[in-house]
N, C-alpha and C positions, 0 to 999 in steps of 0.2 A: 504494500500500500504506500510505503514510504516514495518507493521509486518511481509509482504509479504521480505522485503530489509535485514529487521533483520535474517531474517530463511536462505536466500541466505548465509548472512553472516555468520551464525551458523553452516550451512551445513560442511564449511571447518573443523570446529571444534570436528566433531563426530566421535565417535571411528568408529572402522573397523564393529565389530560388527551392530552397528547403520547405517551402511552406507550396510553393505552387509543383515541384516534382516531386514528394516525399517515398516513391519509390522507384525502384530501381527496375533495370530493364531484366528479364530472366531469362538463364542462359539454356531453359529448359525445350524440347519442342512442342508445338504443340497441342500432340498427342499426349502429351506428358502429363501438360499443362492441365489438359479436360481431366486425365487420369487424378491428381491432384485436386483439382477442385471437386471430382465426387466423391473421392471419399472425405474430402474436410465436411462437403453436407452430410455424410453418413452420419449418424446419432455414433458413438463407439460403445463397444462392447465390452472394453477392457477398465479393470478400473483407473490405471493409469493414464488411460487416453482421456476417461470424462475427468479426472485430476487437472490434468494439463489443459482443460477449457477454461478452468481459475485464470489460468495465464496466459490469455491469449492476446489481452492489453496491453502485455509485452513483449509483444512481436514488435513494434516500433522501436522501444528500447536496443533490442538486441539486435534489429537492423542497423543502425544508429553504433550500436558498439561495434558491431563489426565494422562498420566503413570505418569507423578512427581504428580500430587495430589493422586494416589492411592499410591505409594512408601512412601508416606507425610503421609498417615496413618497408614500403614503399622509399620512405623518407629515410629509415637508415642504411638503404640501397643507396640513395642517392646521395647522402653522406658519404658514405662509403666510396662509392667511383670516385665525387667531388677531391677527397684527400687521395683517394691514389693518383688524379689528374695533379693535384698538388705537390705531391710528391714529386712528379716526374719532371713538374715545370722548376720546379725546384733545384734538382740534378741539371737540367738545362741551365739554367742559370750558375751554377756555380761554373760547369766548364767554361761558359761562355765566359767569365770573369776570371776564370785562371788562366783561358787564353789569351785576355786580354793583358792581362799583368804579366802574362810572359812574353809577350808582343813588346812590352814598353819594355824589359831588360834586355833585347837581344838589339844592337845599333841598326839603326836603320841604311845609315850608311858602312859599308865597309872600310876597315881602316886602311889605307894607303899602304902599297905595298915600299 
């Protein structure tokens, strides 16, 4: 219930976007799809399954949690390359400055024989 109070309250908080596509595209087919939606009408049989109708108000939550944990990795991918790109521009740069610094020790002109 608590998380149920929290989300009301968060809802104010959502962009336009969030608030006009609040769901996601499904990467199921069709066929799948219709498969899916008869048995969510089905009444269930099990007691776990009419359990889990308690919780159905947090289907939003837990879409909502998954997008930030997949963005959460997504993002320390992209960290991740970011520094190995850094890394490497880095190594570039030092040779580039040690050739440069050994460019300026070696005479430009040759000394006269």
């Amino acid at each position: 219930q608590r998380i149920l109070r929290l989300a009301e309250m968060c809802r104010r908080l959502e962009t336009e976007e969030e608030k006009v596509l609040p769901f996601y595209p499904s990467s199921l087919a069709e066929w799948e799809q219709q498969d899916a939606r008869r048995i969510l009408a089905a009444s269930p049989n099990e007691p776990l399954a009419r359990a889990m109708q308690d919780y159905v108000g947090l289907e939003r939550f837990w879409q909502r949690f998954n997008k930030v944990k997949l963005e959460e990795k997504a993002l320390k991918r992209t960290r991740a390359a970011l520094a190995n790109r850094n890394r490497h521009l880095r190594e570039l740069l030092q040779q580039y400055l040690a050739g440069a610094a050994l460019s300026q020790k070696v005479p430009r002109d040759p000394p006269p024989l």
